[in-house]
Steps between C-alpha positions, in 0.01 A plus 500: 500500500520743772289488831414824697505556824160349571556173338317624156689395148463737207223398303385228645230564724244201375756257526605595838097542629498121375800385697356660782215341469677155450683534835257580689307198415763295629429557844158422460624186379398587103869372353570429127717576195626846357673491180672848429556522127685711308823552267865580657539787673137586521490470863414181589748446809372843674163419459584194709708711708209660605302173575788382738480823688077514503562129569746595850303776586194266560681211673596274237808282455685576186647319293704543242678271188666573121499281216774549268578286178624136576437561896427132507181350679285702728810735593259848506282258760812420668624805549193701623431249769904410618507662834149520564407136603568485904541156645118495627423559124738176417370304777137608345344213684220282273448841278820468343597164567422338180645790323836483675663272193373724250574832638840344568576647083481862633636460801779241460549442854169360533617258174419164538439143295147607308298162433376472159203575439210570259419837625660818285803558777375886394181440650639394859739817529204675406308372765790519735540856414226575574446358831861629578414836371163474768759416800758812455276790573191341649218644429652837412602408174766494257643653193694330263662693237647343210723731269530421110281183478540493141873351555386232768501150427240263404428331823486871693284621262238186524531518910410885436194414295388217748531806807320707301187241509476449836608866714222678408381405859809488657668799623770455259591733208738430230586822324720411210658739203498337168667698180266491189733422279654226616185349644489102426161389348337313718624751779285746328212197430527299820599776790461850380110450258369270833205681642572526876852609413539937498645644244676857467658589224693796489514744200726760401505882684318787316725778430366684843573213731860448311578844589370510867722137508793678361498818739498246815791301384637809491466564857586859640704556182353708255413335163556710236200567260753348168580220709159446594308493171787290362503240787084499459529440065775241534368296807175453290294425790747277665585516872798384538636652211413818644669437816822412292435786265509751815769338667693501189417858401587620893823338521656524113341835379374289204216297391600196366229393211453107630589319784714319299709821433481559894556138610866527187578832709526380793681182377737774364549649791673187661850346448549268245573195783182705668288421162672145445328378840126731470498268148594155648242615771260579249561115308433356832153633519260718712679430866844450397712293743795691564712223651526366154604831305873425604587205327229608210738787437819427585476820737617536821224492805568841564459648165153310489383635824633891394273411208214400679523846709569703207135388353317535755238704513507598145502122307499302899281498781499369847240232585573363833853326513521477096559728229223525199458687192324874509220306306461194275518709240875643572644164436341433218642847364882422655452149348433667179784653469718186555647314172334150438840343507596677847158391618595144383838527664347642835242186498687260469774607729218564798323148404852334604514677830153422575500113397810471692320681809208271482269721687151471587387715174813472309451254275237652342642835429776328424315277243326867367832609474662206249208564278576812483878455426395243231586211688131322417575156609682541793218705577255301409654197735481786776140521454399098469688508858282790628165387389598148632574665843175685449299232419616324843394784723147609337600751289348368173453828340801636491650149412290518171650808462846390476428188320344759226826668527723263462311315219574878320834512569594129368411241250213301691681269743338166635570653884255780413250255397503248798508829788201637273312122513564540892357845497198495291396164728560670800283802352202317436587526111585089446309529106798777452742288645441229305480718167852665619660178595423326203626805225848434689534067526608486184866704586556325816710236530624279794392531877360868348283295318384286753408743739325714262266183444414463885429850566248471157387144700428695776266741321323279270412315861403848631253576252376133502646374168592188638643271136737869417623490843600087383607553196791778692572257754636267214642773285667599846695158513535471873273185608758481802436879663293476790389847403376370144319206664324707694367748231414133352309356737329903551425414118366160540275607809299765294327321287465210733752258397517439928701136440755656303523853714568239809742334309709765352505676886611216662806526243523865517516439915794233466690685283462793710576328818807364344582880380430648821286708338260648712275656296426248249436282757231694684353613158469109439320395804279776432411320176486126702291677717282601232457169325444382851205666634265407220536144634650449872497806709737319779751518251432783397561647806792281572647661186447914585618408816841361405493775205451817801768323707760483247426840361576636884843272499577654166386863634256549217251689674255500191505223432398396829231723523354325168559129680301606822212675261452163325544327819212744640278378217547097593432663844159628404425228275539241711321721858441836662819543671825706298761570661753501246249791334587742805869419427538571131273793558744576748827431311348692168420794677864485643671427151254759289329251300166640493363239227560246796337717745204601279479098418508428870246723567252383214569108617350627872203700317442148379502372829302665690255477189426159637604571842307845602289555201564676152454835702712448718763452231431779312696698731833363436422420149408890405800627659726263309338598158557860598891437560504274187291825306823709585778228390293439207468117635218481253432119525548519878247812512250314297492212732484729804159687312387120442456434917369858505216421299459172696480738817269698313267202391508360839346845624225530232721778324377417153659843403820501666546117370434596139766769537735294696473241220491736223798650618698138551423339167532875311898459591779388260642178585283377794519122532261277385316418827382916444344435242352153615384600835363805404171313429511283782533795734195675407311153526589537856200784529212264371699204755423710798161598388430148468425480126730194425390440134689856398772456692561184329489673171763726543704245716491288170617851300792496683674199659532305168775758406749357746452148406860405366680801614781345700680839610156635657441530887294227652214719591242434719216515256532172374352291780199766528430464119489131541269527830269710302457297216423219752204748678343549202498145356712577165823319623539194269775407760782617202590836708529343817665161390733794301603679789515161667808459272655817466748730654231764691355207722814517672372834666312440797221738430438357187516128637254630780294582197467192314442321817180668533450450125510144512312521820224644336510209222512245756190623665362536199549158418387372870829453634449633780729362729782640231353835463532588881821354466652734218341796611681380832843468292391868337480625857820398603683616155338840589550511862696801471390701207200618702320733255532255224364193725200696584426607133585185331277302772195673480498338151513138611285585829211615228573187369473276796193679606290448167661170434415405835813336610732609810420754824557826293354694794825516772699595232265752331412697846906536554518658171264692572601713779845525304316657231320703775820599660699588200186686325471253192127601457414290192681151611331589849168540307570174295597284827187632683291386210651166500459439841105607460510222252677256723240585767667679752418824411720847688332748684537850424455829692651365815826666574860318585619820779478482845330779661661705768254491819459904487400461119284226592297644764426776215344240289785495247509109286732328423425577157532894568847413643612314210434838334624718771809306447594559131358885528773531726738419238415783267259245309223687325183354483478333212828323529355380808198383315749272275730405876174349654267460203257747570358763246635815586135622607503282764817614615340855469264377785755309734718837464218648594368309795846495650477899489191462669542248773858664609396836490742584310480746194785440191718219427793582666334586820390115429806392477610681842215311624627183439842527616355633881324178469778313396656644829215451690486134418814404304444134477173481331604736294774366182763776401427758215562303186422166626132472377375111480241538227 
């Protein structure tokens, strides 16, 4: 389709309005998805011609890949970004940094070892992408134009979708021409029908347009009025069939009625070795590799290169340093005219050049091209060997892809079933794996056989079904493999055969050491470790140590990373202080496993849940949920929503927890302790408000659910269910002698807790002496979980003041001015109540700030101060009312006063005020932000 001088097309004046449109939101960082839709030759390509120049004129980076059929893994990706990534880009610093491995399968030079992982590897490129695509152009923007879409491979076509949820506030655009026709399904479904994605499609020219098309391909020449109307009834509408129409009419004084009549013509025109090498070209696909054409032939270099020029520009065209066809749909018409045997011949010939070349892309047009030369099962053991490789580096897609392909081209073969096990695992799909792996054990034989029963043992364990994951360990027959001992003992563990697990990894880790096998070994510490931690967190920790230092002698960097997260959780179980956390957070981020950093970061949400607070957490925890939203970490995202809502409850958020929680326990596959603590969490509202008796309720809802559940977290409810059981006298003793005994008492905040629990039924029972004892012991435990301490105490303090036993009243007036400090209004409410019952009632009104001498001599309190101090730091007055306890009328009338006695008339002129006191006197005076109240 033709463009005039001012960068119009014929006949397309909406379409290019919208692209306008489109472009220009880019800069003002509005990004997205364009899908340009149409059949061949309708104009797709100069539509997004004109989007790259729009996309210059403004300032953007271009950017510009081609799929074509069996391209292989993300090659359009590939090949719009190759050139484009400077070495600031592949430094990229913490942005890209745990993207590096996975953008390492478009850019091979950034290739490295990818750990497993659970994540879709389609997901992470996405991600990277997109952060990558945010670093080329800044803020300016990009455009990323992908040609023919419809031919790209699985795994590009799922990283397209993914960009095409998340740039619509990026500025990124991904303009992308799709043809109708040969549009896959869930392209149309999944990319093209999405609601934030745009959508042009282009229709045919009316006779009017055609015409004005045809006499500007024309150019100065005169077209004559026959030629015209002829060119305009036979193009029927279709651009480029009017360009070749003209072109053809101009140059041979005739019409030709198709362009399969012009495409034969021109074929015609050329020497028989000419044609020979334009139909070998034409069997090797859309960008034909000349270097191979020789020895497809038979034909000299020369002659293949005078053929290459004799083409051009009527079948050929330049595009950069290679050589394409005129249009996609020249070769099919030059392949049409080529024999099925001579197509057969020309295949196979250019399959043997390429398989002996062993290029990065050969194999698989070399596998395309054995099918097509009838050689199915040679073929087919080409593809087995590509989706293997794909499978390795991420690209699961397009490794299901050639699995389907080479299942079509051969009788079913026990290799396609075990790579397809491995894939549908790794996908997420282990009920299809299992269905798929079992249709094929009955024609395998051998070590076939045995493999193909533990990759089926490794999905039954994936999906939980712990006696089919037994029953293919035995059919496997290999009691000796460390690796099978391992998936045994993973087997045993589930269901909480813990003896047996221990046992069958301490063989798995002799047989491994014995084997040198690294992995297996690490794997089966992992599983000691495990078993380990329910009873004896030294060794526990003994264990992940060992298992993180072999995995670095090995150089298994995952692995590692999976010892010192486990190690992290002894850590926090047994104290406060992690350092092996910071490292595997560390190493993950380093080695791109984002499970292990969004796990890392959920483990410190649940630290400084007893540490700092539950809002203090909630930080942390909602930014992990978000990441986890985007990798579709569902069970990690749910748990991340569960310590938002616990944020939420601590604030009085009744809302935001119900949506929090609605949100975490609405998701597929959260774990158990979602669905458990869900209750618990919003008895943490009625805990704070000091109504016990419903918060015991819905504690009882919910911790009864994790009873038995060896493969759940030891969280830090369990010691706080059993403390409030105790404060409201419905504690037989069986939850606290139960916890007494069982593998969460090992965590010090939940040992803390049943401290003060049997505390409370020791002064109960008039043991005094004991009581001030254990809630001595519960103290210590909680010495450095501050927030916890402080919550968990002002239960057994109530009890010690209306039991009468202990002095309640030191500890309660130091927990006070922490709740003070901090802002915990209701616990600060509770503690002053107690100590009004203990007798040593707190006064109220007087403020905690030192006043300056100049404010002083105006007659400004210290209670005035303490507000002068948090107006200063953009407080309004009702959230000062909640900082110092004071209805927000009263604050009305401190504001007030201080506007008065300073002379002073708005808040900021206030706020001047106090800093030319703070000069004036700058030691009675605490820095902005450093309120004692």
């Amino acid at each position: 389709m033709a463009i005039d001088g001012d960068g119009g097309m014929v006949g397309r004046g909406a379409e290019l309005a919208r692209l306008t449109a489109l472009v220009e939101g880019v800069g003002d960082g509005r990004g997205g998805m364009l899908a340009v839709m149409g059949e061949a030759g309708i104009g797709k390509s100069r539509l997004l011609a004109e989007a790259a120049r729009l996309a210059r004129e403004a300032g953007l980076l271009v950017l510009t890949g081609r799929a074509v059929v069996g391209g292989g893994a993300y090659r359009p990706l590939a090949e719009a970004l190759v050139g484009h990534v400077s070495a600031d880009c592949r430094k990229g610093g913490d942005e890209l940094r745990p993207y590096r491995a996975a953008l390492g399968r478009v850019f091979p030079e950034w290739a490295g070892e990818e750990p497993p992982s659970s994540i879709d590897p389609v997901l992470v490129l996405g991600e990277g992408l997109v952060r990558l695509l945010g670093l080329l152009n800044g803020p300016r923007g990009c455009l990323l134009v992908l040609e023919d879409l419809h031919w790209a491979d699985g795994d590009t076509l799922a990283v397209v979708e993914y960009l095409s949820g998340v740039l619509h506030s990026r500025p990124v655009l991904v303009a992308a021409s799709i043809r109708d026709e040969d549009c896959p399904p869930w392209v149309q479904s999944r990319i093209v029908e999405r609601p934030e994605v745009h959508t042009i499609r282009l229709r045919r020219l009316d006779e009017a347009d055609s015409m004005v098309l045809a006499e500007r391909c024309a150019g100065t020449v005169p077209l004559p009025a026959a030629v015209r109307d002829l060119v305009v009834r036979k193009s029927d509408g279709l651009p480029f069939l009017v360009e070749e129409l003209v072109a053809g009419g101009m140059e041979e004084r005739s019409v030709p009625p198709t362009l399969a009549g012009m495409v034969a013509a021109r074929l015609d025109a050329l020497g028989p070795e000419q044609r020979q090498v334009l139909e070998a070209a034409a069997v090797l696909g859309d960008e034909p590799d000349w270097t191979v054409l020789g020895k497809a032939t038979g034909l000299a270099e020369d002659v293949v290169l005078d053929a290459a020029r004799a083409a051009q520009p009527r079948l050929l065209v330049a595009a950069g340093d290679a050589l394409r066809w005129r249009h996609a749909l020249t070769r099919d018409a030059v392949l049409e005219t080529v024999p099925p045997p001579v197509r057969a011949v020309l295949a196979c010939r250019s399959a043997e050049v390429l398989l002996g070349r062993a290029g990065p892309e050969d194999d698989v047009c070399a596998a395309e091209l054995l099918a097509i030369a009838g050689e199915q099962a040679r073929a087919a053991e080409v593809f087995v060997r590509l989706a293997r490789r794909d499978i390795a580096r991420g690209a699961l897609r397009d490794a299901r892809d050639l699995l389907d392909r080479a299942d079509g081209l051969a009788s079913p073969s026990s290799a396609v079933a075990i790579e397809r096990v491995v894939l549908l695992t790794r996908l997420g799909e282990a009920d299809a794996a299992l269905k798929a792996g079992a249709r094929a054990l009955g024609r395998t034989t051998g070590d076939e056989h045995a493999r193909l029963c533990l990759r089926l043992a490794d999905a039954a364990i994936v999906t939980g079904r712990w006696e089919e994951a037994d029953r293919y360990l035995e059919r496997a027959g290999r009691p000796e493999d460390p690796h099978a001992l391992v998936l045994a003992a993973n087997a045993a563990f589930g269901p909480g055969r813990l003896a047996e697990a221990a046992q069958l990894a301490t063989a798995a880790i002799e047989r491994a050491e014995a084997a040198h096998d690294g992995e297996a070994l690490c794997r089966a510490l992992l599983v000691l470790g495990q078993c380990a931690i329910r009873h004896d967190a030294e060794i526990a920790r003994r264990t992940y140590t060992r298992a993180a230092r072999l995995a670095a002698e090995y150089g298994l960097m995952s692995w590692r990373v999976t010892a010192l997260n486990h190690l992290a959780l002894v850590e926090v179980v047994t104290g406060a202080h992690t350092p092996a956390l910071a490292e595997a957070r560390e190493l993950a981020l380093e080695n791109g496993q984002l499970v292990d950093v969004i796990s890392a970061d959920l483990v410190r949400s649940d630290q400084m849940s007893t540490i700092d607070g539950p809002r203090a957490a909630e930080v942390p925890a909602r930014e992990a949920a978000e990441l986890a939203s985007r990798l579709r970490l569902t069970s990690h995202q749910s748990v991340g929503e569960l310590f938002v809502a616990l944020g939420r409850a601590a604030d009085a958020d009744a809302d935001g927890m119900e949506a929090a929680l609605d949100a975490a326990t609405g998701r597929a596959l959260a774990p158990v302790e979602v669905a458990a603590l869900a209750p618990v969490i919003r008895g943490f509202i009625p805990l704070l408000d000091r109504d016990l008796e419903t918060a015991v309720a819905l504690f009882d809802d919910g911790m009864p659910m994790l009873e038995d559940q060896c493969q759940t977290a030891p969280v830090s409810m369990w010691g706080l269910w059993a403390l409030l059981r105790s404060a409201v006298a419905r504690d037989d003793a069986k939850v606290r002698d139960a916890l007494r005994h069982s593998a969460p008492v090992l965590r010090n905040v939940n040992r803390g807790a049943l401290h003060y629990a049997d505390a409370i039924a020791a002064g109960r029972a008039g043991h005094v002496k004991r009581a001030a004892s254990l809630l001595a012991a519960g103290d210590d435990a909680l010495a450095h979980h501050h927030w916890w301490r402080r919550l968990c105490r002002s239960l057994v303090l109530e009890a010690a003041v209306t039991d009468g036993w202990g002095d309640p009243v030191p500890a309660l007036r130091t927990d006070l001015a922490a709740f003070e400090r901090t802002g915990e209004i209701r616990l600060a409410r509770t503690t002053r109540d107690l100590l009004r019952c203990a007798g040593a009632p707190t006064r109220r009104g007087r403020g905690r700030t030192p006043v300056p001498s100049g404010l002083r001599a105006a007659g400004v309190t210290s209670r005035e101060m303490d507000v002068l101090m948090l107006l200063t730091e953009g407080l309004t007055n009702r959230q000062i009312g909640e900082r110092l306890f004071l209805s927000h009328r009263t604050v009305d009338t401190h504001v007030a006063s201080l506007l008065a006695k300073t002379g002073t008339a708005s808040r900021l002129e206030l706020r001047a005020h106090k800093i030319s006191a703070r000069q004036a006197d700058p030691q009675s005076l605490p820095k902005q932000g450093a309120s004692s109240v």
